[in-house]
N, CA and C atoms as a LAMMPS dump frame, in Angstrom:
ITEM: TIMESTEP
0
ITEM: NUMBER OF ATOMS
417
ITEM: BOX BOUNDS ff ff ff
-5.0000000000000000e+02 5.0000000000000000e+02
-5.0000000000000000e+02 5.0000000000000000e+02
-5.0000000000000000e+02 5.0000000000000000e+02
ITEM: ATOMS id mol type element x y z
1 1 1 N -164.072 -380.24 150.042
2 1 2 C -165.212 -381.119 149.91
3 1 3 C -166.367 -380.385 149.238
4 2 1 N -166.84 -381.215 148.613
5 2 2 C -168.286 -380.407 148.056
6 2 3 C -169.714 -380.766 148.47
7 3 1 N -170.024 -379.699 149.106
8 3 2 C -171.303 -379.575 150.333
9 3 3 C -171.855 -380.681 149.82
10 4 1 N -172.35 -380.757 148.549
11 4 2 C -173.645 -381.359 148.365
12 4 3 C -173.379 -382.945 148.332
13 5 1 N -171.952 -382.808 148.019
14 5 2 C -172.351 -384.532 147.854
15 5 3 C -171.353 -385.405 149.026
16 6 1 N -170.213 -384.874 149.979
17 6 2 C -169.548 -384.873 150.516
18 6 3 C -168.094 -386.036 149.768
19 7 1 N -168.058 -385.457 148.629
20 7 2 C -166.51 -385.888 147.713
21 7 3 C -166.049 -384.348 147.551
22 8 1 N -164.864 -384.986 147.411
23 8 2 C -163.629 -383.861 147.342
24 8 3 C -164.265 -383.209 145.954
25 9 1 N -164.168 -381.739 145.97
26 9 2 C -163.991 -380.702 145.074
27 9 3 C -163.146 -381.578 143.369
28 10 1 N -164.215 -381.451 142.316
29 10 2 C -162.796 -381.472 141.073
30 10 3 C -162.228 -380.359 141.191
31 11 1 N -161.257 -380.67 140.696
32 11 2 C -160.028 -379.743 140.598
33 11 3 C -160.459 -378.787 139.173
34 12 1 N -159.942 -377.965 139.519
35 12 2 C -160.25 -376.801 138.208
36 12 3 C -159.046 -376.585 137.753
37 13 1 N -158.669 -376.745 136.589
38 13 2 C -157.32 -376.749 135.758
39 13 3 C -157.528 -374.523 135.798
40 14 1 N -156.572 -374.333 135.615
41 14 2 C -155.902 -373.108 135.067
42 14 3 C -155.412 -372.569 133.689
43 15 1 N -156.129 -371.721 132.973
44 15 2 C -155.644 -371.143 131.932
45 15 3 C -154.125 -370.579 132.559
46 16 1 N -153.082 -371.559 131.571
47 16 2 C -152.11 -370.807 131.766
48 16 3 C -150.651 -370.458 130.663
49 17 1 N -151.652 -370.822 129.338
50 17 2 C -150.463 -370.582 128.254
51 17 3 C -151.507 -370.427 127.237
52 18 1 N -150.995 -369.448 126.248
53 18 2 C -151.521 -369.558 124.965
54 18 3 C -150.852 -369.647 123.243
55 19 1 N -150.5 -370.716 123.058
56 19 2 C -149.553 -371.362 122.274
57 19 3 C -150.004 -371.043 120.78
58 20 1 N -149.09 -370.361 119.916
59 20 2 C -149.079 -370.137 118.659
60 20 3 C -148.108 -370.818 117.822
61 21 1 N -148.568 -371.319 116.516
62 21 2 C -147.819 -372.186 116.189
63 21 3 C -147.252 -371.504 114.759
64 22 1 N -146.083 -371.156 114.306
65 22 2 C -145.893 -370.091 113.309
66 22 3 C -144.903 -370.74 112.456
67 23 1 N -145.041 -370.162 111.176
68 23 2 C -144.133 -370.894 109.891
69 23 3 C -142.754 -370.098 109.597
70 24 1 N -142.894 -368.965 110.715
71 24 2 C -141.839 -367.672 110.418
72 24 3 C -141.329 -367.646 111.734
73 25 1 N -140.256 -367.857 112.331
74 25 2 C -140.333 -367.332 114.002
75 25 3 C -140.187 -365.849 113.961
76 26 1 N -139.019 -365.093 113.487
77 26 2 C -138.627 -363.932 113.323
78 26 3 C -139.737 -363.074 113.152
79 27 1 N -140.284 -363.412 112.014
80 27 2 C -141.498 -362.573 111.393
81 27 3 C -142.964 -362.396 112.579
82 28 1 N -143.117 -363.948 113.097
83 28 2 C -144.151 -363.847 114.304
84 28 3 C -143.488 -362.588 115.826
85 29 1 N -142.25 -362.739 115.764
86 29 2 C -141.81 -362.909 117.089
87 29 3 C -141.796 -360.89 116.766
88 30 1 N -141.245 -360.192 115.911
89 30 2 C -141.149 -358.734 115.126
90 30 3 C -142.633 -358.431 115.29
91 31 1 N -143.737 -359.027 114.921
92 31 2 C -145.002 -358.735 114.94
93 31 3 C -145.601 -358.517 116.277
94 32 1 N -145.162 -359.453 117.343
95 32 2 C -145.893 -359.091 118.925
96 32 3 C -144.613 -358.424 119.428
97 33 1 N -143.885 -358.029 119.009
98 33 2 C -143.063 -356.999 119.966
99 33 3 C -143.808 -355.684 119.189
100 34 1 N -144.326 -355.363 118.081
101 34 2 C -144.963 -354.45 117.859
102 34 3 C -146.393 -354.021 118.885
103 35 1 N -146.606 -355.221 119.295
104 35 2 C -148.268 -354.555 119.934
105 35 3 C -147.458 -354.69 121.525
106 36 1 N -146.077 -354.546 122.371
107 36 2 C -146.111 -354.687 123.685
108 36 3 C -145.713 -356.3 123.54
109 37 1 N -145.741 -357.256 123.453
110 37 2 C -145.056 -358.379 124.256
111 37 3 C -143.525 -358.365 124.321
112 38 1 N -143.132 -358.619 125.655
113 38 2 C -141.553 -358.679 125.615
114 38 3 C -140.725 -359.995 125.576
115 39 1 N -140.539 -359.509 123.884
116 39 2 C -139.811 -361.519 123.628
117 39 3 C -138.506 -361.064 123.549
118 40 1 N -137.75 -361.521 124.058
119 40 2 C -136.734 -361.531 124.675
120 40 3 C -135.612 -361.296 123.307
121 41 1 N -134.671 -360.979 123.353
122 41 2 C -133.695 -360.261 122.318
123 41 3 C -132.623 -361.801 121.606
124 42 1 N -132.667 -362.347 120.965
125 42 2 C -132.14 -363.021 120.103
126 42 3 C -132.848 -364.487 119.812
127 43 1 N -134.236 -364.398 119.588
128 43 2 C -135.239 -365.575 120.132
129 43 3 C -135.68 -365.803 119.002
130 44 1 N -135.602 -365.453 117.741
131 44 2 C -135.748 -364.897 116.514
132 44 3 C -135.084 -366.578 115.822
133 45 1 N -134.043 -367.331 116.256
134 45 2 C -133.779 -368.45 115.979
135 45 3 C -134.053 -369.859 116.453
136 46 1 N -135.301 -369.571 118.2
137 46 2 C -135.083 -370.513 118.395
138 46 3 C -136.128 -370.983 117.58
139 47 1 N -136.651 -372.699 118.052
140 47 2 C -137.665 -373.462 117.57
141 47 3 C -139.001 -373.212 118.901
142 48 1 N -138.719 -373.044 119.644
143 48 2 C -139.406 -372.074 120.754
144 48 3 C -139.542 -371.121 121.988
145 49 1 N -140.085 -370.179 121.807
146 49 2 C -140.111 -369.565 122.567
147 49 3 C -141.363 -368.875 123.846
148 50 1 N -141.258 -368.554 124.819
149 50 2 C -141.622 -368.825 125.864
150 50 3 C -142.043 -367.016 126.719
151 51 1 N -142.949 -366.484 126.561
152 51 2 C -143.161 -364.634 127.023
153 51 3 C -144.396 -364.663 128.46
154 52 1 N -143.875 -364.539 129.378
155 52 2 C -144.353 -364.357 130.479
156 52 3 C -144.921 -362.732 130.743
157 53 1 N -146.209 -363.077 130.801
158 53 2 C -147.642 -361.807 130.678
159 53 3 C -147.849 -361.063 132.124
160 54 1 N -148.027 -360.006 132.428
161 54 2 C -148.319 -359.514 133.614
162 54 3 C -150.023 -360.552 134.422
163 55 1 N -149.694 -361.022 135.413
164 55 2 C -151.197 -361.669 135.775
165 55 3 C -150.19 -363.788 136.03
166 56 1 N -149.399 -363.386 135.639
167 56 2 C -148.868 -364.975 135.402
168 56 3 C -149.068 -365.966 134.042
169 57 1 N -150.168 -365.632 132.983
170 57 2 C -150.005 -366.136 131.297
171 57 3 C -149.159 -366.295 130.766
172 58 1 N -148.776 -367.054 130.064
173 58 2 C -147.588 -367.107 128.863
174 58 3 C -148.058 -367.202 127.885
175 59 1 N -147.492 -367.037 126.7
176 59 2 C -147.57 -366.651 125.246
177 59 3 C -146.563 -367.43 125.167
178 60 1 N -146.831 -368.705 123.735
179 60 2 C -145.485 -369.84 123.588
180 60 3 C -145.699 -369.503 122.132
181 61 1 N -144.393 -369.68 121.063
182 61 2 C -144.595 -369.943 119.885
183 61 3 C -143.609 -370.92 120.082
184 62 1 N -144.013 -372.465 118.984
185 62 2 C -143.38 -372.781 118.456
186 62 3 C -143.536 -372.835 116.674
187 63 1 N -142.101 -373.36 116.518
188 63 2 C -142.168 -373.515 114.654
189 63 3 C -142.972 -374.672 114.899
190 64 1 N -143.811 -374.437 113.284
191 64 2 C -144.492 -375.861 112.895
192 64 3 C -143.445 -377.068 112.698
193 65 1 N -142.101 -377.054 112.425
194 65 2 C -141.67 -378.57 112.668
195 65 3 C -141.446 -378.758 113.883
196 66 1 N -141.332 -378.085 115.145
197 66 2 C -141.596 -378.514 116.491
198 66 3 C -142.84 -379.157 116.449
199 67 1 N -143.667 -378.839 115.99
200 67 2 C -145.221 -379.354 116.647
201 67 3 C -145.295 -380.452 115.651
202 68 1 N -144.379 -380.854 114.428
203 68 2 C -145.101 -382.013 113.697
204 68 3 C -143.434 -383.071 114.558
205 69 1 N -142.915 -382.4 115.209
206 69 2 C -141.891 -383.756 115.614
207 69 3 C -143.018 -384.56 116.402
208 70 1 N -143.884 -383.786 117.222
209 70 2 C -144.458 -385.05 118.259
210 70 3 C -146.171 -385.126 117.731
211 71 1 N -146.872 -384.43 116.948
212 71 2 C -147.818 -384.64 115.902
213 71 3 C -147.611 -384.446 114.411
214 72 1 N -146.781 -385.516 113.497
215 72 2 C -146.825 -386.13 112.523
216 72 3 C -147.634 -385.339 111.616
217 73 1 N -148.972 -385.642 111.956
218 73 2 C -150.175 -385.642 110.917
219 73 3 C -150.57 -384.147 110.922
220 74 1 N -150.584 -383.807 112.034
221 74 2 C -150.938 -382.177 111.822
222 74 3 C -150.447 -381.355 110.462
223 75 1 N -151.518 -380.943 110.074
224 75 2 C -151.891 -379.635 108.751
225 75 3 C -152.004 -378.465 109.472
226 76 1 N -151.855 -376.804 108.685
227 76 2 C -152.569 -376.026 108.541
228 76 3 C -153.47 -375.869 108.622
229 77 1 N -153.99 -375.173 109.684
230 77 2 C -155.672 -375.597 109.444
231 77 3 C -156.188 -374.281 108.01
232 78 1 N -157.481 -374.359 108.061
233 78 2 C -157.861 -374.007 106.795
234 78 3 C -159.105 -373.025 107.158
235 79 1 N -159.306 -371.728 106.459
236 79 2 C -160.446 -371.023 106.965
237 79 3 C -160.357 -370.365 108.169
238 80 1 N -161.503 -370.052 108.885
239 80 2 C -161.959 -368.872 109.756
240 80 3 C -160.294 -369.241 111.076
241 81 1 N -160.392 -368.497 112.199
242 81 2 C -159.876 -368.645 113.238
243 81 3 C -160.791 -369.295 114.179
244 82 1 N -159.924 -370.057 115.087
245 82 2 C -160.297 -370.626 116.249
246 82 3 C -160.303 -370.321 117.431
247 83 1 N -159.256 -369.782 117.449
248 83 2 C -158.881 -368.604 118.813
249 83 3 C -158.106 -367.188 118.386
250 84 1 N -159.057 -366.307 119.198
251 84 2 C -159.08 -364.601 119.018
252 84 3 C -158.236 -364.343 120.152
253 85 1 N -157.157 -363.77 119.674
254 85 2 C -155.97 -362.89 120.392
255 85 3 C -156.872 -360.933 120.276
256 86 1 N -156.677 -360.585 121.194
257 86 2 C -157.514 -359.052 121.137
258 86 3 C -156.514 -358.161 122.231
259 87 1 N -155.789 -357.15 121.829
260 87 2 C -155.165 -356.22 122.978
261 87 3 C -155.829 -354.653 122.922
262 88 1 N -155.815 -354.896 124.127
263 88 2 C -156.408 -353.46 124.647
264 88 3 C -155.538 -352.497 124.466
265 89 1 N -156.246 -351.441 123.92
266 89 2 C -155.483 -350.218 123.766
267 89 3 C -155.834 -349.244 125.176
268 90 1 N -155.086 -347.898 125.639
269 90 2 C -155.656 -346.798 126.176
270 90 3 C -156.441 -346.003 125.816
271 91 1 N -156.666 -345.997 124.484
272 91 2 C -157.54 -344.922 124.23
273 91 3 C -157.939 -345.132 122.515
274 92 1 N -159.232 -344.637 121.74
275 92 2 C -159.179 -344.912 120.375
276 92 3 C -158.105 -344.088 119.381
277 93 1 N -157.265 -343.531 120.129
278 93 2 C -156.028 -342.626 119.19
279 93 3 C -155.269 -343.567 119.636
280 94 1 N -154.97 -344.466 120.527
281 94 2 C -153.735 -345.605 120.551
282 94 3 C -154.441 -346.754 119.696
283 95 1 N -155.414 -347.176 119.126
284 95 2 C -155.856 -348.054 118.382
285 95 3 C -155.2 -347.79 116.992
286 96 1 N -155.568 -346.514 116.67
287 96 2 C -155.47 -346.182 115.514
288 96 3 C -153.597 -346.214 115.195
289 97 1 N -152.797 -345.497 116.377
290 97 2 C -151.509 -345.323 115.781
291 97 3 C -150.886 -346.685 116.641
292 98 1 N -151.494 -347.835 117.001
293 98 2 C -150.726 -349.332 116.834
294 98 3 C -150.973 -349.658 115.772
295 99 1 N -152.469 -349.854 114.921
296 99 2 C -152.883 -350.262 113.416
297 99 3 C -151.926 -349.436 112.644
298 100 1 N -151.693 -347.831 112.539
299 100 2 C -150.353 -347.694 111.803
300 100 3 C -149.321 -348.233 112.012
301 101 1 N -149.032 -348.409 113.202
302 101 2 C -147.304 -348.825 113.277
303 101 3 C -147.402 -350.333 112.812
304 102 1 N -148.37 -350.644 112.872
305 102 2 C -148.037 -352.394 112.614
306 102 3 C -148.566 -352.747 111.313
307 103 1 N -149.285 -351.759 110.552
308 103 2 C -149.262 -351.914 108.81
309 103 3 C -148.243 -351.228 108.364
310 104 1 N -147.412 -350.211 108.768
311 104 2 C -146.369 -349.291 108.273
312 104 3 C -144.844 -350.268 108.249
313 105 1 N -144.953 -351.105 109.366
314 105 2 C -143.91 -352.183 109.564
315 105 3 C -144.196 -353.34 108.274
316 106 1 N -145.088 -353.206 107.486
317 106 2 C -145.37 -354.264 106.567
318 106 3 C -146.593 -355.331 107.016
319 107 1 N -146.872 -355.953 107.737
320 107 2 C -147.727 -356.218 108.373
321 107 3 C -149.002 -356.106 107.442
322 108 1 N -149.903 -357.01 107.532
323 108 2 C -151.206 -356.754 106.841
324 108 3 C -152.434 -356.114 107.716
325 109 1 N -153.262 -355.425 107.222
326 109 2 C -154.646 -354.321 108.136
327 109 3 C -155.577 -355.655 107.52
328 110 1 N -156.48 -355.642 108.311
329 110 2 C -157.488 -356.883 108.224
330 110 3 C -158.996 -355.923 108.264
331 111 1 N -159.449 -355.451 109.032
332 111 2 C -160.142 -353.793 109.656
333 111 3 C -159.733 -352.642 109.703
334 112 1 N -159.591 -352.092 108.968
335 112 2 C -158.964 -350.584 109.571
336 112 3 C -160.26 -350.298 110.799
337 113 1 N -159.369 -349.393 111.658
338 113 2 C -160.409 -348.748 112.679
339 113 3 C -161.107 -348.378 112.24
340 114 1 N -162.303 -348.517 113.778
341 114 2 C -163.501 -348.093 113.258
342 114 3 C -164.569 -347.945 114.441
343 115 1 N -165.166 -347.39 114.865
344 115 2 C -166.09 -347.02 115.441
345 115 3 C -167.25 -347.649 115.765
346 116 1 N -167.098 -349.063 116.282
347 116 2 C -168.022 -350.556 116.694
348 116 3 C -169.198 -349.934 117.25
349 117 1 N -170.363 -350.705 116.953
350 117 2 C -171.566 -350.526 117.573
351 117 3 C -171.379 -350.639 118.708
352 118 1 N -171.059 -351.694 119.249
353 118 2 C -170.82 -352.162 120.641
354 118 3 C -169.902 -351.189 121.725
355 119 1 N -169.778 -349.816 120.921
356 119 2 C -169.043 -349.011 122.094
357 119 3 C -167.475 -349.174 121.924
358 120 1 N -166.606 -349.622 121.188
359 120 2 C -165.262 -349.669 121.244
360 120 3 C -164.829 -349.05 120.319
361 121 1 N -163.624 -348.741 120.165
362 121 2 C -162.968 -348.331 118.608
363 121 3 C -162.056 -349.287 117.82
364 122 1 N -162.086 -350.076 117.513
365 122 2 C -161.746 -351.748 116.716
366 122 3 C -161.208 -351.803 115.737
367 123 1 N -159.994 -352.146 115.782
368 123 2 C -159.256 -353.131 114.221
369 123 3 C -159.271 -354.425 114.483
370 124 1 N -158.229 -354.809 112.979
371 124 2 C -157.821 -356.054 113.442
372 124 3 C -156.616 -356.292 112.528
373 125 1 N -155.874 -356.815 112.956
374 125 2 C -154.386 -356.686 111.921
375 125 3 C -154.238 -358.292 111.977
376 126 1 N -153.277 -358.739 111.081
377 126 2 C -153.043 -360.023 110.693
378 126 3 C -152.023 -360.204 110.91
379 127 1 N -150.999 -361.227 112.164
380 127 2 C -149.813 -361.622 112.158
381 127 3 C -149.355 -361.798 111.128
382 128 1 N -148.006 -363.051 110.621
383 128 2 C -147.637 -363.242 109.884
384 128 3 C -148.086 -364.865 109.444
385 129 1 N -148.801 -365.309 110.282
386 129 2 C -149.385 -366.837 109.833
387 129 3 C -150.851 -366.119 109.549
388 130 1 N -151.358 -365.331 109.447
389 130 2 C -152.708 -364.613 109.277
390 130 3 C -153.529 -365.242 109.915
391 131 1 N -153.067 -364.968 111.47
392 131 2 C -154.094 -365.059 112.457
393 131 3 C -154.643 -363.645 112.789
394 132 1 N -155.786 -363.681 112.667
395 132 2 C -156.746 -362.427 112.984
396 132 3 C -156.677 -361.934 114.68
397 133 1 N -155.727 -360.592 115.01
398 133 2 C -155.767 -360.087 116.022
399 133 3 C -156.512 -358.89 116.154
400 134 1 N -157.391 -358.334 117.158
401 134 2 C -158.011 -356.95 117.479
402 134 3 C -157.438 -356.384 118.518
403 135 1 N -157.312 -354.993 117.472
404 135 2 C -156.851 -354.08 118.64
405 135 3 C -157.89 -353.459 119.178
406 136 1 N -158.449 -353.05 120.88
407 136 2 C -159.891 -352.165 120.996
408 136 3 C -159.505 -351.167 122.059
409 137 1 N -160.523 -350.626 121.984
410 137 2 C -160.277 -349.446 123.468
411 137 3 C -162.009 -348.838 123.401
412 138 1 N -162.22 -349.039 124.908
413 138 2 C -163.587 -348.366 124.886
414 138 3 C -163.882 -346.996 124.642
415 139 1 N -165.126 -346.503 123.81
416 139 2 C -165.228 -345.393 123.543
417 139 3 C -165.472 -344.137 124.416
């Protein structure tokens, strides 16, 4: 109940997935096993897939013709990002040699590291749909 007005509490929904929608599965799915996610070993074909995060989160990709079977009209969107994916590193020498391993794999560098005002040590590398991810670790 809620003191003030004596009606039941709204309900508070739960962050509990964060859904990427990719034109490559293989190519997306090769890219977050580079920074730590564990997608599971032959997933590379499906139309989606499904990575369960320490804390209870999931990480979903599907292909874009999954998402236009039940939205039609949906485009590409166009320009900046909408939602910022960011993984924490241990330390600014693990920033730096994930940004190698994941431009050395082919992968595009968006930031090379760098030494943020704000106290962190910061990249940002580009999946394979060139969604803008940061890697950080406090200084």
């Amino acid at each position: 109940m809620n003191a003030n007005t004596n009606r039941p509490a709204r309900p508070v929904p739960r962050l509990d997935v964060i859904g990427l929608v990719t034109a490559d599965m293989a190519a997306s799915l090769a890219f977050y096993r580079l920074l730590g996610l564990d997608v599971p070993a032959g997933a590379e074909s499906a139309p989606h897939v499904e990575v369960a995060l320490p804390g209870g989160l999931r990480v979903l990709w599907d292909t874009e013709d999954v998402v236009r079977s039940f939205d039609p009209e949906r485009s590409r969107p166009a320009g900046g990002d909408r939602v910022a994916l960011a993984f924490r590193c241990a330390d600014a020498d693990e920033v730096d040699a994930v940004y190698e391993a994941v431009t050395a794999a082919g992968h595009r560098g968006h930031l090379k590291p760098w030494d943020a005002v704000w106290g962190q040590r910061y990249a940002v590398v580009l999946d394979p749909d060139g969604a803008a991810v940061s890697l950080y670790a406090d200084r």
